[in-house]
C-alpha positions in Angstrom: 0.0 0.0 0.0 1.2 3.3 -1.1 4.3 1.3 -2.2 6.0 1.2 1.3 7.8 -2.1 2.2 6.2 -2.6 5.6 9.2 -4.8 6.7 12.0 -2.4 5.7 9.8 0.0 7.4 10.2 -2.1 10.8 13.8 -2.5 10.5 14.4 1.4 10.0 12.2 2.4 12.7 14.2 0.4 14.8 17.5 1.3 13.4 15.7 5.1 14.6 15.3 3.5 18.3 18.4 2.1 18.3 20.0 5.2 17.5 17.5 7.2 19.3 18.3 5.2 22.5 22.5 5.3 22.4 22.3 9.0 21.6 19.4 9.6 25.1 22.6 7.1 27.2 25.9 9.0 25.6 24.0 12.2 27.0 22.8 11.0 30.4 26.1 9.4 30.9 27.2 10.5 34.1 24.3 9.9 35.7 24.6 6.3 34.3 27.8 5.7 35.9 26.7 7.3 39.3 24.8 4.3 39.1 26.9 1.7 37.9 29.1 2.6 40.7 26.4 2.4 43.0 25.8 -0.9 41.4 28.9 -2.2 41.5 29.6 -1.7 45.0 26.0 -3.2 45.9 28.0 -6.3 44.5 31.4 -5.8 46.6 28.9 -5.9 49.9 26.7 -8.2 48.8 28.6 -11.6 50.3 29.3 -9.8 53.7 25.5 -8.9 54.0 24.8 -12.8 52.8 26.8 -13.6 55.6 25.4 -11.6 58.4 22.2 -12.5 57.4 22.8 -15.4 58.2 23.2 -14.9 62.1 20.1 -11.9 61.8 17.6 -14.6 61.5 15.6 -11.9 59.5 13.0 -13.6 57.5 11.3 -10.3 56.8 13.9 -7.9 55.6 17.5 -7.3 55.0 17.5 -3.9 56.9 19.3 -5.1 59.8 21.8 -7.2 58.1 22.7 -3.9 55.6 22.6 -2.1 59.1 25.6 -3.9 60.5 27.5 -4.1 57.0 27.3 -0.1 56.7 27.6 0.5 60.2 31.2 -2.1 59.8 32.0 -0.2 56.3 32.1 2.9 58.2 34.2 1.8 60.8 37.2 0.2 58.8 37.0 3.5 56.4 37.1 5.7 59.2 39.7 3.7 60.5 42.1 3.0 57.4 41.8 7.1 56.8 43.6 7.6 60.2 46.3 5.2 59.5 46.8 4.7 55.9 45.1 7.6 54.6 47.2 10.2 56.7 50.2 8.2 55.7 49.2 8.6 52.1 48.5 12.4 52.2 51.5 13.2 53.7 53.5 11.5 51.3 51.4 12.9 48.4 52.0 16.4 50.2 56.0 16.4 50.6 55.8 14.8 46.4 54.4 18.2 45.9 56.6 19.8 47.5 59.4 18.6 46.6 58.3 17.9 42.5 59.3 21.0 41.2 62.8 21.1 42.2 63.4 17.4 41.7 61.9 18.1 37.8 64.3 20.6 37.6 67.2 18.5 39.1 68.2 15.9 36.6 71.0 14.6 38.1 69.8 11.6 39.9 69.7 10.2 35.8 73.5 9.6 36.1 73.1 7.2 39.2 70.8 5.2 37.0 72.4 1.4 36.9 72.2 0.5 33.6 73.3 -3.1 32.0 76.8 -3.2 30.6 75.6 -3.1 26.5 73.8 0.3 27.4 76.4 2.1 29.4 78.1 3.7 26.0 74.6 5.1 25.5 74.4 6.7 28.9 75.1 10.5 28.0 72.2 10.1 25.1 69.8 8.2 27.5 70.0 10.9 30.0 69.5 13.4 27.6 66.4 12.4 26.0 65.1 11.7 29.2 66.4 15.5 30.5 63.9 17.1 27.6 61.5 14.5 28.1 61.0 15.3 31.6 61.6 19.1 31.4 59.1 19.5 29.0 56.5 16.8 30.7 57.3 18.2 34.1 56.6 21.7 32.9 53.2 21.0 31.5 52.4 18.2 33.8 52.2 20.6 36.9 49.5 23.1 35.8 47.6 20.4 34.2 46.8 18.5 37.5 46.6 21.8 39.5 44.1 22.6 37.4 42.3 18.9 37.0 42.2 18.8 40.7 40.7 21.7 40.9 38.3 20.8 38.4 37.3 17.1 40.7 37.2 19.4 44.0 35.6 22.4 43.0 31.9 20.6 41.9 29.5 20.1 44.8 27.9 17.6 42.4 30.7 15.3 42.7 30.1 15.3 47.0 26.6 14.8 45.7 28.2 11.5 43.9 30.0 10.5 47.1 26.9 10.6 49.2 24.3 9.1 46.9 26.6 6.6 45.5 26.3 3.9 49.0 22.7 5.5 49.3 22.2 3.7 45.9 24.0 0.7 46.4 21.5 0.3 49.7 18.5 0.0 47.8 20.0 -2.2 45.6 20.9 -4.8 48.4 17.4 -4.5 49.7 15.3 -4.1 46.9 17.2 -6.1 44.1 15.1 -9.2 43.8 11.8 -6.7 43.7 13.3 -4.4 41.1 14.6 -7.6 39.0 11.5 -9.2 39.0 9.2 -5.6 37.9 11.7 -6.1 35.6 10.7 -9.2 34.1 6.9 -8.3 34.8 7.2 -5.6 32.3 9.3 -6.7 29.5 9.0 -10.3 29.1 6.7 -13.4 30.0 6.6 -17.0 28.8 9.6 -18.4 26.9 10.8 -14.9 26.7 11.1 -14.4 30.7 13.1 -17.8 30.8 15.7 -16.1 28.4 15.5 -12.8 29.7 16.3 -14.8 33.3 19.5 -16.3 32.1 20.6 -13.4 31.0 20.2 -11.6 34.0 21.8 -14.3 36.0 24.5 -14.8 33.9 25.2 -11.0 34.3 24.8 -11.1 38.0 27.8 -13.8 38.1 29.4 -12.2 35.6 29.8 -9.0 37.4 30.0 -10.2 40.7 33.4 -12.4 40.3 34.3 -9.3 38.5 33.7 -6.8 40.7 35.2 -8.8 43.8 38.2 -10.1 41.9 39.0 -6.6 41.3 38.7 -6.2 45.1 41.3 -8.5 45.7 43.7 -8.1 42.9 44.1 -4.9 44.1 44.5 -5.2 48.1 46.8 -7.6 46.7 49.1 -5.0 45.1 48.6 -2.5 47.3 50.8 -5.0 49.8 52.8 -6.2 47.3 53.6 -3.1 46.0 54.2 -1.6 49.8 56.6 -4.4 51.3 58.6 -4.9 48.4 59.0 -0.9 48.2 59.4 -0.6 52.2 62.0 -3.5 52.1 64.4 -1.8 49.2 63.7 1.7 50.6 62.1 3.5 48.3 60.7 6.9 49.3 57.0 7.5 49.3 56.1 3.8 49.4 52.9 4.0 50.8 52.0 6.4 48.9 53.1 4.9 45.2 51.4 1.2 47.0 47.9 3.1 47.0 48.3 4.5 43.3 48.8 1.5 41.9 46.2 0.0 44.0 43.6 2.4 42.6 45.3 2.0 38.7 44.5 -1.9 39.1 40.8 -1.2 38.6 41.7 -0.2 35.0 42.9 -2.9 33.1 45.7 -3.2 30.7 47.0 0.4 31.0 46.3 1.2 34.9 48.9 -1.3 35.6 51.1 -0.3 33.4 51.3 3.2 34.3 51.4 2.8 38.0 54.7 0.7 37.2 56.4 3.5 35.2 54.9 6.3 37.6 56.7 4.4 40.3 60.1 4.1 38.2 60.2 7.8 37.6 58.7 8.8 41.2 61.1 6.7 42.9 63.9 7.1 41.0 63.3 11.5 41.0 64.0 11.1 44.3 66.8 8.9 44.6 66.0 5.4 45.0 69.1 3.3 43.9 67.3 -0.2 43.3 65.0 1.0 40.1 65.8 -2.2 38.4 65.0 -4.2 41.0 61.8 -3.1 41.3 61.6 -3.5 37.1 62.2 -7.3 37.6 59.5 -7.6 40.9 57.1 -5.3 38.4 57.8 -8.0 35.6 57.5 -10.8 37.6 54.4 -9.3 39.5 52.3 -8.5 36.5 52.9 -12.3 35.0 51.9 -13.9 38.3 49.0 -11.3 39.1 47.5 -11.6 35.1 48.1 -15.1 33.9 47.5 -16.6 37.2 45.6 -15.1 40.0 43.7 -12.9 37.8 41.9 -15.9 35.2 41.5 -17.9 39.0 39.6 -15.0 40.6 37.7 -13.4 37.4 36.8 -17.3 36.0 36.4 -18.0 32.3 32.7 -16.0 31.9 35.3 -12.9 32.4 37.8 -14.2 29.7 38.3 -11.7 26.6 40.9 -11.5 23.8 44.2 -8.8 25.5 43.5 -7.0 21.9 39.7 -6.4 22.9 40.4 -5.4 26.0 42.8 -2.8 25.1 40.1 -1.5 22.4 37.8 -1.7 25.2 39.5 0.6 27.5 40.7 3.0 24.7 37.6 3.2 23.0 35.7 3.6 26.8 38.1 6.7 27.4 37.2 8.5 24.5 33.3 8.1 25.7 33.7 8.5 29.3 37.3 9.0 30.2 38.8 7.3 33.3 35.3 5.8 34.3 35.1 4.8 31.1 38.1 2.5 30.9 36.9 0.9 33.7 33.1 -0.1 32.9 34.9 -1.0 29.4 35.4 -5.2 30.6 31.9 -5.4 32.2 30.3 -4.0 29.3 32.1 -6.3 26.4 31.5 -8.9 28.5 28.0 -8.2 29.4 27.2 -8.1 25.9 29.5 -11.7 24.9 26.5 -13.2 27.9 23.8 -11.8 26.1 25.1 -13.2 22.9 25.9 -16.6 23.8 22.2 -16.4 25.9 20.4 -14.9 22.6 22.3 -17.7 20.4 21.2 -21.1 23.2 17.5 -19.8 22.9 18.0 -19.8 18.8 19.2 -22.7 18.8 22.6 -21.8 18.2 25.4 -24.2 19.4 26.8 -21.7 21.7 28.2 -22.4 25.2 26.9 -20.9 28.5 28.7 -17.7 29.4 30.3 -19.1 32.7 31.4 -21.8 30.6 33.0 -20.5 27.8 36.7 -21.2 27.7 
């Protein structure tokens, strides 16, 4: 009738939705990580408030086991800010005091050891590096002056901070309603069965995820600190809870907390920077192609190149928490493929089974 196709008329108005939807997400995007975050850390808690539900006896409501959790949380933050966090800041403080003279001062380049093949390169070495860190050092200052600024000038982002565990309460205590309104609205019958695996596959998913990352980084964080405590490095504490917070970003944060410690340490004279190269070598192949796959199991398991594309492609949407919602989401959407392709018929395996 009037010559339109009615089926290419389907597919391009939902091409139109589809478009329609990613462009409403890209612009509410903040708000959607304010949630994700909430989300994620709903997933952190959620085995500790298992377990003190257990002793509760609340048949009624998880109120009083959440109680206790947050109450607890509280308590070992409040706790790990005197000790930890004071060591950290003070650290970070005397680094900022002492960054623009040590910039300057180059000369801690010539105490570099360096392996017998390279020592005739020594004089161009240290000069490359002299205009590499001049010039970064230079434009490296104003930039995070002005980038912290940026962070602690918003009242919105305090508003983050104090609705973000608000959040992740309802979460705990309403999840199973909200999931299953969830269901109610979008699916029934055969399509409710698939909709269900999908949703439990992506509650696995995400919470090996999010507590593996837990524990891969507490892990470095004390690796990181004894090993630099034991060889004397200055600001040890301090470089420890850096690379703790760059574990949460995969491929690069590692990385970069690594070389940040190389050049932190070795501005302000620490004479064992190869030593640490060799334990950060040696940690990195232990942490990602053992203890990592263990904790994350296979349902987590994507190829190191999409990754990487993952986390590039997620910084140039959403920046730093970008790169870190990158893995969840790829691998959210490999569940929902393998779940789509079982209930087609496809021979596809489970996501928590896929090696």
């Amino acid at each position: 009738m009037f010559g339109i196709d009615l089926r290419a008329a389907r597919v391009t108005w939902t091409v139109i939705l589809v478009l329609l939807v990613t462009g409403l997400t890209y612009r509410v995007r903040e708000t959607i990580m304010v949630f994700a975050v909430a989300l994620f850390l709903a997933y952190m808690l959620a085995p500790l408030v298992d377990f003190v539900e257990r002793f509760t006896r609340s048949r009624l409501s998880r109120t009083p086991a959440l109680t206790v959790v947050y109450v607890t949380l509280i308590c070992v933050l409040a706790a790990l800010s005197v000790t930890l966090g004071s060591r950290i800041a003070l650290e970070a403080s005397s680094l900022a005091d002492r960054l623009p003279s040590l910039v300057r001062d180059q000369g801690w380049i010539a105490g570099i050891p360096l392996p017998a093949w390279l020592e005739p390169e020594r004089q161009a070495i240290a000069g490359w590096l002299q205009g590499a860190i001049g010039n970064g050092g230079a434009n490296l200052l104003p930039y995070v002056k002005a980038a912290g600024m940026q962070v602690f000038s918003g009242a919105k982002y305090v508003l983050y901070i104090i609705l973000v565990p608000i959040l992740s309460f309802f979460f705990l205590k309403d999840g199973t309603e909200l999931i299953e309104g969830l269901l109610a609205a979008i699916a029934d019958g055969a399509r409710r069965k698939v909709v269900e695996g999908i949703l439990d596959d992506v509650s696995l998913l995400l919470g090996q995820y999010i507590r593996a990352l837990v524990i891969l980084s507490l892990s470095t964080f004390t690796a990181y600190s004894v090993f630099l405590a034991i060889s004397g490095a200055p600001y040890a504490v301090l470089l420890a809870g850096l690379a703790a917070l760059f574990e949460l970003v995969p491929v690069i944060g590692p990385l970069s907390a690594g070389v940040l410690a190389v050049f932190v340490a070795g501005f302000s004279g620490y004479t064992h920077v190869w030593a640490f190269i060799i334990f950060w070598m040696l940690y990195r192949l232990f942490q990602d192609y053992a203890v990592s796959p263990w904790l994350m199991g296979s349902g987590v398991k994507l190829h190191p190149l999409l990754v990487l594309f993952g986390v590039l492609a997620g910084e140039q949407i959403a920046g730093v928490p970008g790169m870190f919602f990158s893995v969840p989401v790829i691998a959210t959407l490999r569940v929902v493929y393998v779940r789509l392709g079982r209930a087609y018929g496809n021979r596809v395996t489970p996501a928590h089974s896929v090696e």
